[in-house]
N, C-alpha and C positions, 0 to 999 in steps of 0.2 A: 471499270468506270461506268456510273450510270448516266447515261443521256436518254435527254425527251426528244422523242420525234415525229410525236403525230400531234395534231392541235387540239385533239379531243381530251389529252391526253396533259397540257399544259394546262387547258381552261382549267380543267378539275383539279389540278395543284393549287392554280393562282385564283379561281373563283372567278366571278361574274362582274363586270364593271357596272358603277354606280350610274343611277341616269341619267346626270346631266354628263358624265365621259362619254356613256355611247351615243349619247346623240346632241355632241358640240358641235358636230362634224357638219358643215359647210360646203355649199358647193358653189359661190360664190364671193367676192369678198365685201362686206359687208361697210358701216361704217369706222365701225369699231377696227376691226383689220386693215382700214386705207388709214386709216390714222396713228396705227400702229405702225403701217410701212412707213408712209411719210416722215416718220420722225426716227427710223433707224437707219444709223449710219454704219452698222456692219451685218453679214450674213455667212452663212456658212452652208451652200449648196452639195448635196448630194447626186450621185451621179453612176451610172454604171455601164459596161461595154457589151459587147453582144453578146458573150461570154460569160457575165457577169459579175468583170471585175470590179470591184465596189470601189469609189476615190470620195472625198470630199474635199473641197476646198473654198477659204475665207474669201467674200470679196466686201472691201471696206468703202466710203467714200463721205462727205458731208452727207447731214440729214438729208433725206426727199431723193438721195443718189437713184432708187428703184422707182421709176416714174408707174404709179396705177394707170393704166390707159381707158379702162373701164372696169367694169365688175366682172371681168373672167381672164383679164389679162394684165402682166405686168413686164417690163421692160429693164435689162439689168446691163448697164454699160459694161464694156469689155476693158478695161487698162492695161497699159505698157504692163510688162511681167517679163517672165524668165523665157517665153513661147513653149514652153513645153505644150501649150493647149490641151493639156488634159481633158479638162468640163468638155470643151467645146468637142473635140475630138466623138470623147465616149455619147455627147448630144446628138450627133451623127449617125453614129449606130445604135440607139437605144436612146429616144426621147424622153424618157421617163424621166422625173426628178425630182428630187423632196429637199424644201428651203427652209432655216432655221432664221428668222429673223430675231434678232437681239438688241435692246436698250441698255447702253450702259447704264448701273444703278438702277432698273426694274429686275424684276426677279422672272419676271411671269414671262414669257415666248412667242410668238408666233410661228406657225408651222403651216408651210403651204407644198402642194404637192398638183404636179400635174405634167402637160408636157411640151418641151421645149423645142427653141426650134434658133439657129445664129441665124442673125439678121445685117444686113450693111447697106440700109438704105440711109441717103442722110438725113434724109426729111425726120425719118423717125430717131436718128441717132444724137440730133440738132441739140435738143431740148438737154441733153446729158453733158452738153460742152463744161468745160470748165477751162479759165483764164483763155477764152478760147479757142480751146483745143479739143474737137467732140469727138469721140472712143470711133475706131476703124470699125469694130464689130458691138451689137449687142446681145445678149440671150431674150428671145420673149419667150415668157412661159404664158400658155394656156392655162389656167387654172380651174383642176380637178375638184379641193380638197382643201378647206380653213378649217384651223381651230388654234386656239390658246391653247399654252401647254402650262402647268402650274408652276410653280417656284419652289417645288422640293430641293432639285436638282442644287440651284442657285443659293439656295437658303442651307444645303447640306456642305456644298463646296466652301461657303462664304468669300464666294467670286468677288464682289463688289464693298468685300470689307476691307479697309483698307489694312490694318492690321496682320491681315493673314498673305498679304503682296511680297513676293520671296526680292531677295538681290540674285541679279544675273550672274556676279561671282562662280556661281557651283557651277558651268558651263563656261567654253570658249565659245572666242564668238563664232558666228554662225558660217564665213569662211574659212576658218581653220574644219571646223565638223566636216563641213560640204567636200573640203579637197579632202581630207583623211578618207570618206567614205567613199568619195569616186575615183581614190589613186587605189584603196586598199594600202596603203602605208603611211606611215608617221610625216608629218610634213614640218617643215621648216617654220619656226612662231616667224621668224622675219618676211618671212614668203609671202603666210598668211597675212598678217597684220597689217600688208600692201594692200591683198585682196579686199580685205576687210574696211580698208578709206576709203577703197574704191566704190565699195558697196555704200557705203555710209553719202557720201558724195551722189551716189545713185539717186539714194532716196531723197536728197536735196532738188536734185535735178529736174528728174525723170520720173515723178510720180504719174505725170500727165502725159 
């Protein structure tokens, strides 16, 4: 098996990047990137432990949910979940973190990198209320690191076609998966299909 492992050694496979890539790169967030935030309603933050176990995970909300607070820093409400606190956890031991902001129906990304820090003061947590109810904790990130990312990705997926949207069918729902995987054995459709209203009921509830 051949593997690459030195960077001298990648460049000269994949070649030299064009110049508006190498130098998109942002150390600020500008207007273009506040108004980018402002208008996405989901994100997909990256994250790792001292260790360097890598995690990422989705955080969703109405447009404008990531409040800009100025041009080096941004504020990411925390919401009711499962508490496993993973983000926040591995934010603990390794600030570091790279944020994929997304526009349903745009193709193109935002990408922010920098380092984070949980917060729970209320003053600052006030403004993220919803019906309200303003988040226990929040992440601020420090901002390192902006740029766009293009719309290959998006345009090769055809994410946002609707044509190419599968039915949920080829999969159970998402408690029957969840108890199969943390019994280790086959579970009961009646069992699950309890757990499953439950959850659904959940997400009526207890989003906030």
């Amino acid at each position: 098996m051949s593997r690459i492992k030195e960077k001298s050694v990648l460049r000269a496979r994949m070649g030299e990047p064009g110049e508006l890539a190498a130098k998109k790169t942002l150390r600020r967030i500008d207007k273009y990137a506040r108004t980018y935030i402002e208008r996405s309603p989901f994100l997909c933050i990256g994250t790792a432990d001292e260790n360097g176990n890598a995690d990422v995970s989705p955080r969703g909300d109405p447009p404008g949910f990531v409040r800009v607070v100025d041009d080096n820093t941004i504020i990411i409400p925390d919401r009711p979940g499962n508490n496993r606190v993973d983000t926040m956890s591995n934010i603990i031991a390794n600030p570091q973190v790279g944020i994929l902001f997304i526009i349903p129906g745009i193709d193109d990304t935002l990408r922010v990198n920098g380092k984070a820090e949980i917060i729970d003061d209320p003053a600052e947590l006030a403004p993220a209320a919803v019906n309200g109810r303003p988040p226990k904790l929040g992440i601020r990130v420090h901002v390192e690191e902006v740029f766009f990312h293009c719309a290959k990705a998006f345009r090769r997926s055809s994410l946002w076609v609707q044509k190419s949207h599968v039915d949920r069918g080829f999969l159970p729902g998402l408690a029957h998966m969840v108890m199969e995987q943390a019994r280790a054995c086959e579970v009961d459709l009646e069992e699950s299909d309890k757990v499953e209203a439950e959850i659904q009921e959940d997400y009526k509830t207890k989003l906030y």
